[in-house]
C-alpha angles and dihedrals in degrees: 000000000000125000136212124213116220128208136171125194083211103066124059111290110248111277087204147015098307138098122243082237141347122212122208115173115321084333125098126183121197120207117231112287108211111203099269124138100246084216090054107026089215123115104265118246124260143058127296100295088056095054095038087065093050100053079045091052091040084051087051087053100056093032092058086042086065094050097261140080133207097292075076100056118110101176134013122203100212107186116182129180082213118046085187080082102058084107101060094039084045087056087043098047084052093064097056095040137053128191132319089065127219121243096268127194122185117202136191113219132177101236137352127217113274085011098285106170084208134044127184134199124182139179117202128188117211119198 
C-alpha cells in the first residue's frame, strides 16, 4: 500500500526524524503536535489553555494539509505532564470538536519535548 507524506507550513516544522502525518489509504495519522508557534518555533506563552489551543491550531493546520478537518478525526492521543489539568484541555478540546465525539486516551507522562505541558496525536479518516 503507498503512503503520502503530509506537511503544512503552517504547523511547527518536525524537531526530529518524523513527518507532521503519514496517509495510507483513506487513514491519516497525525504525529504529536507540541504548543510552538510554527513562525517562531518557540513554545507560545501562557498557561495550559493557551497552549492547549495552539496544539489545537498547529493540528488545524496539518489536518486541512491532507484535505479534512476535525469533523474526520476518529481518535485523538491527548499526553500531559499534569493530569490536574485534564479540565481546562477537556474545555479546550470542546471548542475544536462536536459530537460524535472522537476515541479519545489521556496520558500522563513525565516530560514533553521543548517543556509543553500538553501533547496531542490524532488519526483521521477522509472519505
Amino acid at each position: 500500500m503507498s503512503r503520502q507524506i503530509i506537511h503544512s507550513d503552517s504547523a511547527p516544522a518536525a524537531i526530529g526524524p518524523y513527518s507532521q502525518a503519514v496517509r495510507v489509504g483513506n487513514t491519516v495519522y497525525l504525529s504529536g503536535q507540541t504548543p510552538l508557534d510554527p513562525a517562531t518555533m518557540k513554545l507560545v506563552e501562557g498557561d495550559i489553555t493557551a497552549q492547549a489551543h495552539q496544539v489545537f491550531k498547529n493540528l488545524t493546520a496539518v489536518c486541512a494539509a491532507a484535505g479534512g478537518d476535525f469533523s474526520k478525526v476518529v481518535r485523538v492521543g491527548i499526553y500531559m505532564t499534569d493530569l490536574s489539568n485534564f479540565a481546562h484541555v477537556n474545555a479546550v478540546m470542546k471548542e475544536y470538536f462536536k459530537e460524535p465525539f472522537p476515541a479519545r486516551s489521556t496520558i500522563g507522562v513525565a516530560a514533553l519535548p521543548v517543556s509543553a505541558q500538553v501533547e496531542i496525536d490524532l488519526v483521521m479518516v477522509l472519505d
